[in-house]
C-alpha positions as CSV (number, residue, x, y, z in Angstrom):
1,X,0.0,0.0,0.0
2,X,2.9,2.2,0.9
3,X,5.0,1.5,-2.4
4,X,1.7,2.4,-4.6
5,X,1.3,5.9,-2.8
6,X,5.3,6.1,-3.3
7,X,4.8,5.1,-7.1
8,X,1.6,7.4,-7.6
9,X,4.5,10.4,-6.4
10,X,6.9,10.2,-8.9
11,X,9.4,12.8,-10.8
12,X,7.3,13.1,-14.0
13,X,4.2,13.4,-12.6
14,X,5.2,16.2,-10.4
15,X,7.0,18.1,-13.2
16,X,3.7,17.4,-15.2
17,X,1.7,18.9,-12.4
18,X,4.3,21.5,-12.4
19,X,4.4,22.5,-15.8
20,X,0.3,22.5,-15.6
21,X,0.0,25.0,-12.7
22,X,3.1,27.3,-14.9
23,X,0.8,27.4,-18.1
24,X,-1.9,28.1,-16.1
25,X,-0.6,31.2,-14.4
26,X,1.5,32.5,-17.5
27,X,-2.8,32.3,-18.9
28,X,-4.0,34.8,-16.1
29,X,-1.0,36.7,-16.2
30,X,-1.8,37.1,-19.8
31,X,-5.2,38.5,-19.2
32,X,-4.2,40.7,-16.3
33,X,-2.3,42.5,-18.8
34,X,-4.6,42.3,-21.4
35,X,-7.4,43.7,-18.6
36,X,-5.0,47.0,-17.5
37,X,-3.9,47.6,-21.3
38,X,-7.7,47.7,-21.6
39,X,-7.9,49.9,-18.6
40,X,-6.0,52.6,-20.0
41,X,-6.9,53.0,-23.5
42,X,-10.5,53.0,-21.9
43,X,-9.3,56.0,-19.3
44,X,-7.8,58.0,-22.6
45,X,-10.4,57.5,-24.7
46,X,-12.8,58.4,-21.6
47,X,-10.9,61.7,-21.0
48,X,-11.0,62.7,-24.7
49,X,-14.9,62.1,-24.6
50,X,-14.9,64.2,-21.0
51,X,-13.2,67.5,-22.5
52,X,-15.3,66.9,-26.0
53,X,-18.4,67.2,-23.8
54,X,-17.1,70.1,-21.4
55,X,-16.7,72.3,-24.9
56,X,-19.9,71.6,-26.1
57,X,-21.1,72.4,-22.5
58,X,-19.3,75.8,-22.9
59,X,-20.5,75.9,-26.5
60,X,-24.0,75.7,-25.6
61,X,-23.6,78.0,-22.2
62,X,-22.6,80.9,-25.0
63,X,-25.5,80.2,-27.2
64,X,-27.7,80.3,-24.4
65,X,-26.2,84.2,-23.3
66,X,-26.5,85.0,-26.9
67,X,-30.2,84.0,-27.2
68,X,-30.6,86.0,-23.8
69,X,-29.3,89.4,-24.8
70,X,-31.4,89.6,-28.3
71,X,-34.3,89.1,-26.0
C-alpha cells in the first residue's frame, strides 16, 4: 500500500503537475495584462470624450447668453 502511494509520487508526474499549474498562471497573467492595457486606453479614450463634452457644455452656455441678450 505504501509503495503504490510512493509510485503514484513520482518525478514526472510532479514536473507534469508542475508545468500545468506554470501554463496556467502564464494564462491569467496574460489576461491581467490584457485587462489593465484595456484599462488605459478606456481611461484615454474616456478623458477625450470628458473634454469633447465640457466644450460643447461651454459651446451651448454661449449660445444660451447670446439668445438671452437679443431678448
Amino acid at each position: 500500500m505504501v509503495i503504490e502511494t510512493l509510485s503514484d509520487v513520482t518525478i514526472e508526474n510532479l514536473i507534469n503537475q508542475i508545468s500545468t499549474l506554470t501554463t496556467f498562471l502564464q494564462a491569467i497573467g496574460g489576461l491581467i495584462i490584457l485587462y489593465i492595457i484595456f484599462g488605459i486606453i478606456n481611461s484615454v479614450l474616456n478623458r477625450k470624450k470628458e473634454k469633447e463634452l465640457k466644450k460643447i457644455n461651454n459651446n451651448l452656455e454661449d449660445i444660451k447668453n447670446l439668445l438671452k441678450r437679443k431678448k
